[in-house]
C-alpha positions as CSV (number, residue, x, y, z in Angstrom):
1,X,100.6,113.0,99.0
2,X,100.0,111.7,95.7
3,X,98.2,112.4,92.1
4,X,94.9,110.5,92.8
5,X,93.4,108.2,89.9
6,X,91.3,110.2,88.7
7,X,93.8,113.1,87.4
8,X,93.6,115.1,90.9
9,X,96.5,116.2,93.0
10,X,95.4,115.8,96.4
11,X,91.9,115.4,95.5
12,X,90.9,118.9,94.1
13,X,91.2,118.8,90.7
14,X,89.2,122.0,88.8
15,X,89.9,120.4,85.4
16,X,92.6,122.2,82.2
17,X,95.8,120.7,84.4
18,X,94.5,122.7,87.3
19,X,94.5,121.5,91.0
20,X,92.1,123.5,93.6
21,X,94.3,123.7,96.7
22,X,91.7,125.7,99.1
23,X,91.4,122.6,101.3
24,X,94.8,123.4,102.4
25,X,95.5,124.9,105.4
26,X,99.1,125.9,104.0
27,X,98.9,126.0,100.2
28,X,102.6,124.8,98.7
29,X,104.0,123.9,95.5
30,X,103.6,120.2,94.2
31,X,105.9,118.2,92.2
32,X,104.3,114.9,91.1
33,X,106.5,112.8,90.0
34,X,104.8,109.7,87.4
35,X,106.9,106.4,87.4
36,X,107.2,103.1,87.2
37,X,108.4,100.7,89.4
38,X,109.5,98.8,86.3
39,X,111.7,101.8,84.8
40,X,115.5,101.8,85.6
41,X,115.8,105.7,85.2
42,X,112.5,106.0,87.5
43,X,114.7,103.7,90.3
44,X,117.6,105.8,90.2
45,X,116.0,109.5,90.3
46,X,114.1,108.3,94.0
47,X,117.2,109.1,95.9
48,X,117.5,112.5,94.4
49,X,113.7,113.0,95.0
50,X,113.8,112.1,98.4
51,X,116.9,114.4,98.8
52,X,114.9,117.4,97.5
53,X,111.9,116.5,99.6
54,X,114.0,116.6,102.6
55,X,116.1,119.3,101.4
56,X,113.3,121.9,100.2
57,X,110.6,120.6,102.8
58,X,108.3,123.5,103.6
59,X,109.1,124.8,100.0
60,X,106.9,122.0,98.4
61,X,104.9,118.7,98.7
62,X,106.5,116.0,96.9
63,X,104.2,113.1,95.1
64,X,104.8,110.5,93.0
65,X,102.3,108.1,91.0
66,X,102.7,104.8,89.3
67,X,101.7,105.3,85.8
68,X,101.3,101.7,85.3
69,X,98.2,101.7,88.3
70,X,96.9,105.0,86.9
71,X,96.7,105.7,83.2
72,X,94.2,108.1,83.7
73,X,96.6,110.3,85.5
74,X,98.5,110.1,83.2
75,X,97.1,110.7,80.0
76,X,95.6,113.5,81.8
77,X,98.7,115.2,82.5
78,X,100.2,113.8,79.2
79,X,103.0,111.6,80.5
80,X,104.6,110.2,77.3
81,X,107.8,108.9,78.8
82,X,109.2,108.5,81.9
83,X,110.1,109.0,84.7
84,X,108.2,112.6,84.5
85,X,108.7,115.2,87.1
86,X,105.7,118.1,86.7
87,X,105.9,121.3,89.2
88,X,101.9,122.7,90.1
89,X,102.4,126.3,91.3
90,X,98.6,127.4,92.6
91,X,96.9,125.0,91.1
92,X,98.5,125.1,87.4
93,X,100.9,122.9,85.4
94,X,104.2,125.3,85.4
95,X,107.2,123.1,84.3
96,X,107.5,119.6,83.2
97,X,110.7,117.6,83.9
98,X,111.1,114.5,81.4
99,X,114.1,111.6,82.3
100,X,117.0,111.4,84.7
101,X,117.0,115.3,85.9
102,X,120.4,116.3,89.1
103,X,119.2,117.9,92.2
104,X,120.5,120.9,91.3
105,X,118.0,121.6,88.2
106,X,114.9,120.6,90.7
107,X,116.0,122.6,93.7
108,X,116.2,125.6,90.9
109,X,113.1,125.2,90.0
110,X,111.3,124.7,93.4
111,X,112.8,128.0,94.6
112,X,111.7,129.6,91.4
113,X,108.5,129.7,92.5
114,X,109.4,129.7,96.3
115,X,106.7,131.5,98.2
């Protein structure tokens, strides 16, 4: 899964930070992650992101973009630093994580909104 270039996660974008996930058999919480393969803090939060994805799978989908190849993205979602960690529950913008962030903080967060 990823953030597409054109501001969508997964492809269904409605538009106001808003995703449309009814193409989805099983609709789950996303965390798209914006980096850059150039950014040092970006390199060392992957391991803990693909801890949580393999920790919490069936919780939430996790995506990442390069910011660099999609600007659009993220002005949309108004990346101003990072790496940036944002948490879509149905569809909306809940929670945005900015910089180095432990797997304890995420997990929280991802069962905060656990279905």
């Amino acid at each position: 899964m990823e953030i597409n270039e054109g501001g969508t996660v997964d492809g269904n974008e409605t538009g106001n930070g808003r995703y449309d996930g009814t193409h989805h058999s099983n609709e789950q919480n996303r965390f798209g992650g914006f980096l850059g393969s150039w950014c040092e803090p970006c390199r060392m939060i992957a391991p803990v992101l693909d801890q949580l994805a393999s920790e919490m799978k069936g919780e939430a989908v996790y995506c990442q973009k390069n910011v660099d190849e999609n600007p659009i993205s993220s002005f949309k979602y108004q990346v101003q630093s990072i790496p940036t960690l944002k948490l879509f529950v149905n569809g909306w913008d809940v929670q945005t994580f900015v910089g180095l962030q432990p797997l304890q903080s995420l997990k929280a967060a991802t069962m905060q909104y656990a279905n």
